[in-house]
BAROTI-915200 format. One line per field, with one value per residue (C-alpha): x, y, z. Coordinates in Angstrom, 3 decimals. Layout:
u c(X|...)
v c(Y|...)
w c(Z|...)
***
This chain:
u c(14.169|11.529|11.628|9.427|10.916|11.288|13.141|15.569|16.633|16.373|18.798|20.994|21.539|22.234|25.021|23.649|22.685|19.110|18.091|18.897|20.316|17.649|17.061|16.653|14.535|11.956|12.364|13.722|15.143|18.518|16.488|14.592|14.166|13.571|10.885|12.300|13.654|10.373|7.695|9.977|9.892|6.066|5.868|7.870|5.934|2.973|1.852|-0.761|-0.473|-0.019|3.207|3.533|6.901|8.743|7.289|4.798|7.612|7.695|10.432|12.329|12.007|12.502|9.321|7.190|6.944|3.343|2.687|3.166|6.599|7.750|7.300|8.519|11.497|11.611|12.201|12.159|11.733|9.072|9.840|7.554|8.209|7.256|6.022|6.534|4.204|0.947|1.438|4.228|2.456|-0.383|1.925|3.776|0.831|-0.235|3.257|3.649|4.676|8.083|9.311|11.385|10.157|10.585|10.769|9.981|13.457|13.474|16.044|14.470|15.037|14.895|14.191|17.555|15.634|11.616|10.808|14.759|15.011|18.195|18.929|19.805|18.070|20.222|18.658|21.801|23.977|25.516|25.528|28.328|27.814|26.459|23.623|22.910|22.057|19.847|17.598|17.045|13.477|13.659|10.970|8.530|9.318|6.635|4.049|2.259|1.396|4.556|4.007|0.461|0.015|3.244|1.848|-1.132|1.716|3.876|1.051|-0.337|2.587|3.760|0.566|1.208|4.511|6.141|8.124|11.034|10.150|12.573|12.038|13.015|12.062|13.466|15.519|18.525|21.265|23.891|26.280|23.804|20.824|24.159|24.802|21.155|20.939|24.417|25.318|28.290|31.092|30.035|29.302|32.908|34.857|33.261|34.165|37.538|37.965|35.291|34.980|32.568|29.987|29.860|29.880|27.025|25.038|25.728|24.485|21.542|20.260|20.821|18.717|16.043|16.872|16.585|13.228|11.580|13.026|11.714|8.157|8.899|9.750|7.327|4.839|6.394|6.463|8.390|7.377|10.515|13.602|15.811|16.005|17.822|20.013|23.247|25.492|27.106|30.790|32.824|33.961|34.999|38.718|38.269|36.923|34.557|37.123|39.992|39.330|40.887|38.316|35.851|36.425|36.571|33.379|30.929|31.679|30.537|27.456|26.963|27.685|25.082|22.343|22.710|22.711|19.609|18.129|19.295|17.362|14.190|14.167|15.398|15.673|19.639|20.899|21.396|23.841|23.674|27.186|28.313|31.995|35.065|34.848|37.372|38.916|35.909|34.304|36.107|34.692|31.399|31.413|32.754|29.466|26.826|26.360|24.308|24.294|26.431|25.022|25.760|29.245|29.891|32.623|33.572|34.888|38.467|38.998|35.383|35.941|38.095|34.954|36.848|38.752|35.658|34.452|37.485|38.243|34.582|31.651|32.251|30.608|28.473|25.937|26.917|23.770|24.114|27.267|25.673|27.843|25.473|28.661|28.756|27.745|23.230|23.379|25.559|26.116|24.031|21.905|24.256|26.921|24.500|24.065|27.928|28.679|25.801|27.525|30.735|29.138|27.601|30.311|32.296|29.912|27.390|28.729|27.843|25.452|25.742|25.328|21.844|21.879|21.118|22.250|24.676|21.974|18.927|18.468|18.824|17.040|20.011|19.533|17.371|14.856|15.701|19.405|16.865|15.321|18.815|20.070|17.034|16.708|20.727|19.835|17.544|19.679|22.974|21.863|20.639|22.404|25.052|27.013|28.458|27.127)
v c(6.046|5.306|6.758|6.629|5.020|8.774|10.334|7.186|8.011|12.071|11.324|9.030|11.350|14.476|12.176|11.751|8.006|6.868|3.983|1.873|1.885|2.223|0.491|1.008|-1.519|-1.293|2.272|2.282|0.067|0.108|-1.211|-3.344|-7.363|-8.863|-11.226|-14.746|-13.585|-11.766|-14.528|-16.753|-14.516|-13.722|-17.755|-18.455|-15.787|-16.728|-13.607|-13.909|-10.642|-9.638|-8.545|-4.988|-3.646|-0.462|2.118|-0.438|-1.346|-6.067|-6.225|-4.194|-6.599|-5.120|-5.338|-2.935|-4.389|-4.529|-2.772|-5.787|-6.831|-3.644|-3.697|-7.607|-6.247|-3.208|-0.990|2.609|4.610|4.559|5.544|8.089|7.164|8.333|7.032|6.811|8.716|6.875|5.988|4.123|1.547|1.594|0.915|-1.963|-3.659|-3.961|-5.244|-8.191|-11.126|-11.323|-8.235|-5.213|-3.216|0.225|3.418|6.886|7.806|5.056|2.930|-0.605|-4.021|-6.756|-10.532|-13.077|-15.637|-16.387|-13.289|-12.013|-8.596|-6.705|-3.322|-4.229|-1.477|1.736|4.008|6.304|4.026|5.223|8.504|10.788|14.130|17.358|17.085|14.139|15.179|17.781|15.707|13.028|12.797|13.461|12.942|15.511|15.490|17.556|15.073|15.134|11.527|11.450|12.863|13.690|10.985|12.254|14.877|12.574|9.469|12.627|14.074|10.722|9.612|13.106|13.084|9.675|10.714|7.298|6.540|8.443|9.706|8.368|10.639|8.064|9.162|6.722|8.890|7.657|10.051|11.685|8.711|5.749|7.154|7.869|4.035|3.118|5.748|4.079|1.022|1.480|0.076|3.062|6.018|5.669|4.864|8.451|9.871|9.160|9.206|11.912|14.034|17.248|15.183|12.451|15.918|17.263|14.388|14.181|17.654|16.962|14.275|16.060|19.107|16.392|14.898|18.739|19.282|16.027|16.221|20.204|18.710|15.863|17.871|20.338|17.816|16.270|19.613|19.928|16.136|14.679|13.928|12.555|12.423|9.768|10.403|8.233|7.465|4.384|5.372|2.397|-1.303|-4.187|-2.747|0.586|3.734|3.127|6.505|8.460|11.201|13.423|12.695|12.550|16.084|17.801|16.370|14.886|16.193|19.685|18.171|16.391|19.470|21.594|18.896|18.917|22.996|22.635|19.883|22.250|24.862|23.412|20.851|20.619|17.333|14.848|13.835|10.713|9.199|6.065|4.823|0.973|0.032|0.935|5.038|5.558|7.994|9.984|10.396|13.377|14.825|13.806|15.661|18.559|18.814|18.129|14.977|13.496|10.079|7.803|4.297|0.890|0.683|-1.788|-4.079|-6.521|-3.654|-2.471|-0.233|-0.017|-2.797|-1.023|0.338|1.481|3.754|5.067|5.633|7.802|9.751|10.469|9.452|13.246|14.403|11.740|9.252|6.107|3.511|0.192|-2.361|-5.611|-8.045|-9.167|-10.472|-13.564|-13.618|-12.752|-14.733|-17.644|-17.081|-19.047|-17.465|-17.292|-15.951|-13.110|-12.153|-12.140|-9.808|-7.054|-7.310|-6.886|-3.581|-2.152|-1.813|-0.549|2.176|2.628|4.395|8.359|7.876|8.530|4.556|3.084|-0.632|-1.838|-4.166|-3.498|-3.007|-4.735|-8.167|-10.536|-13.681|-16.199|-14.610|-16.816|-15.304|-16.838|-14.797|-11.083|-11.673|-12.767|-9.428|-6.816|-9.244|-8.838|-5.197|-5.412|-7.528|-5.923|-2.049|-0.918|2.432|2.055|-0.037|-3.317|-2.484)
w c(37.022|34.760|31.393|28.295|25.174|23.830|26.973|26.812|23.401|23.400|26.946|25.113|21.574|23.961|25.766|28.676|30.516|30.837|31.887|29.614|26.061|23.525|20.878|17.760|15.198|12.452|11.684|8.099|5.780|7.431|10.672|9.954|9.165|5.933|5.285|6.232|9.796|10.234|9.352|11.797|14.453|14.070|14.629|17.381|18.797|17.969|16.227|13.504|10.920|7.634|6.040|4.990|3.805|4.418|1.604|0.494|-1.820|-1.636|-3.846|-1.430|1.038|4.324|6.424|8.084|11.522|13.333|16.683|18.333|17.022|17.920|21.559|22.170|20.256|22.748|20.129|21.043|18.086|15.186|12.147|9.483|6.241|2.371|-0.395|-3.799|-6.313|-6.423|-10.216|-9.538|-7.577|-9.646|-13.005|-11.270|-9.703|-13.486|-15.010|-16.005|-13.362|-12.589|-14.532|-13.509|-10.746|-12.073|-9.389|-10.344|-11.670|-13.955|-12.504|-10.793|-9.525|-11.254|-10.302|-9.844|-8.354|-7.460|-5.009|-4.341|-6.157|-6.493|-8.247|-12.023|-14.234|-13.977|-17.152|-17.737|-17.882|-21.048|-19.984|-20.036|-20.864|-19.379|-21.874|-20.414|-17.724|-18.700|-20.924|-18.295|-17.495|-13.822|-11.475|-9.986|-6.970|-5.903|-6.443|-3.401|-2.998|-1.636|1.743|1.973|4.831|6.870|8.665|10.175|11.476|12.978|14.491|15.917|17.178|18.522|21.000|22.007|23.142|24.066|21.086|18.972|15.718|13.116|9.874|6.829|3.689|0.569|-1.581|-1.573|-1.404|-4.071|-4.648|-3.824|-6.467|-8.992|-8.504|-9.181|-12.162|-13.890|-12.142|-9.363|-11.677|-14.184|-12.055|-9.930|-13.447|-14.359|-11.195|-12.112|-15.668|-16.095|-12.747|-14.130|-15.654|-12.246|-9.954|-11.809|-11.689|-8.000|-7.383|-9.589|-7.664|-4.376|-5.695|-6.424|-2.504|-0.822|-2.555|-1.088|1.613|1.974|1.752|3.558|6.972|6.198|6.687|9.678|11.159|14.745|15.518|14.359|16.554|14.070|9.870|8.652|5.872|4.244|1.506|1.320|1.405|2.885|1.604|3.706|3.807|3.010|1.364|-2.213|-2.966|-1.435|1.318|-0.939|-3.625|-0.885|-0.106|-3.177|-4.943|-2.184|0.581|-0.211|-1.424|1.773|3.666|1.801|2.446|5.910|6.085|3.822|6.504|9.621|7.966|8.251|11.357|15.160|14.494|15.247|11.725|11.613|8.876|7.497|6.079|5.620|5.457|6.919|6.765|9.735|8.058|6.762|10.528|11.685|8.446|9.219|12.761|10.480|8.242|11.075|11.618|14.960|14.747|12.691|12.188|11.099|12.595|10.693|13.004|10.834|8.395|9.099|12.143|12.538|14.586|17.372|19.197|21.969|19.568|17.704|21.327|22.721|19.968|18.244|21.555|22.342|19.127|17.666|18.779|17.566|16.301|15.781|15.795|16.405|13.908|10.699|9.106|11.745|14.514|14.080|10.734|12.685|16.105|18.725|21.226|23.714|21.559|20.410|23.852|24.136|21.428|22.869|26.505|24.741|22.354|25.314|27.592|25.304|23.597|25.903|29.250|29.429|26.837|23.164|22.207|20.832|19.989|16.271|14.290|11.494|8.508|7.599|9.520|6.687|5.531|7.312|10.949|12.941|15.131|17.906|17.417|16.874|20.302|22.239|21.252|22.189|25.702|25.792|26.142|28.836|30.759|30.374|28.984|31.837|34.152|35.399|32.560|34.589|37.873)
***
């Protein structure tokens, strides 16, 4: 049976087998590789190119991988992406070297050592009251630099018909852009200490989130097959809050941004969520979620993927659980190759399994370790599992 890279994956998210497992690299931030692994890879290949990043955002990091990356990685998918409002990039090309990256909601990044960024500027940080709130200066988010290239790259790629089309616009979602607006430690101590005002700042944000993302699949059109979506919602050991909490303040928020997504695209939701969130996943199925991605398997019972498979592969595509923890970062080849076999025989008969790794392929992962796992796949993905 030969298959395009599209049929394998459409096959594989309606639970059925294709030929092989897809894979899934490079599509979004969650994806994708960041610099160091990239360069080395682009060497060892021998691959001469220059290094874009995902939302033309450096200080993010994460690379947008060229054409030919993409298909020695055998990715399957390619992702459409936004952008931020064009005066954004146009006021931080101008700052001043080395300081904050600022974003269009005024939180930023800011620079811990020469070219490594992480989020430090969180503008409502001493925020605390409804009032708050409403004198923020939000962004417009109907600026339409934002998506006025995404209906081109879904067209183009819809008439090629060979790959997925993985819509990833950068919003962040409800609790994440709460985090960046206050700083983590701050937004959850109001979510306990000071529930109404943390609730309606969640529900602001996701207003902001449903009317990008409105103009963001209206511009995509019927092209898409998936829109990613996420909130970060698990630690190591456990939940970042209780279920119960879970239920009464995001989860309805969740619930209503999927319904709002539903409403205007065919297209699997697929729901980004690091951490052990065991507990949350029948909830998840509950709201609408497709596709549930990192599986994060050095996190609590995340790790029993024969459990996640017999109790959830029913209901939800599951994307991802290649270990980032140890064994990409540290692993050798061979032991790479291991852990895939291992994945895939668990998660990948009747379908519903596409291979990733658990987030964003980090600076420590040797390139050597990205290609033993997408030529692990080819070797050991292919229908029938094991025979």
């Amino acid at each position: 049976m030969s298959l395009t890279p599209r049929e394998r994956v459409l096959l594989s998210i309606n639970h059925q087998e294709p030929d092989r497992v897809p894979i899934i690299i490079g599509t979004s931030n969650t994806t994708s590789l960041k610099a160091r692994p990239y360069q080395g890879l682009k060497k060892l290949l021998g691959i001469e190119s220059e290094d874009r990043y995902i939302y033309e955002w450096p200080e993010l990091g994460t690379i947008l991988p060229d054409e030919a990356i993409l298909q020695r990685l055998h990715s399957d998918a390619r992702g459409v992406l936004d952008l931020y409002p064009q005066w954004v990039y146009e006021r931080n090309r101008k700052r001043p070297e080395h300081d904050p990256f600022i974003d269009d909601w005024g939180s930023g990044q800011s620079e811990a050592a020469p070219g490594v960024w992480f989020p430090g500027i969180h503008p409502m940080k001493e925020a605390k009251t409804l009032e708050d709130i409403e004198n923020y200066p939000w962004p417009d988010m109907d600026d339409p630099t934002r998506v006025a290239h995404v209906k081109a790259e879904a067209q183009k790629l819809a008439e090629q018909n060979q790959y997925a089309i993985i819509g990833t616009p950068w919003l962040l979602f409800p609790l994440e852009r709460a985090f960046a607006m206050q700083g983590m430690d701050t937004f959850l101590m109001n979510l306990a200490l000071n529930p109404d005002f943390a609730e309606a700042l969640l529900r602001k944000i996701a207003s902001l989130c449903k009317t990008l993302m409105g103009h963001f699949l209206e511009a995509a059109g019927d092209n898409l097959d998936i829109i990613k979506i996420g909130d970060d919602i698990g630690t190591q050991n456990s939940l970042l809050m209780s279920p119960k909490m879970y239920r009464k303040i995001l989860k309805p928020i969740h619930a209503d941004y999927i319904a709002f997504i539903r409403e205007h695209t065919k297209a699997k939701v697929f729901f980004h969520t690091d951490g052990d969130v065991f507990p949350l996943i029948p909830d998840f199925i509950e709201i609408g979620v497709d596709i549930l991605n990192p599986i994060q398997t050095s996190a609590g019972k995340m790790s029993n993927l024969a459990e996640l498979k017999s109790q959830f592969g029913k209901s939800l595509t599951f994307c991802g659980a290649v270990d980032t923890h140890r064994v990409l970062p540290s692993g050798t080849p061979q032991e790479v190759r291991d852990e895939v076999k291992r994945v895939i025989e668990v998660m990948a008969p009747g379908g519903g399994y596409m291979v990733a790794s658990v987030h964003t392929i980090m600076d420590e992962v040797p390139p050597e370790n990205i290609l033993a796992m997408v030529d692990a796949v080819e070797e050991f993905g292919k229908y029938p599992i094991g025979k």
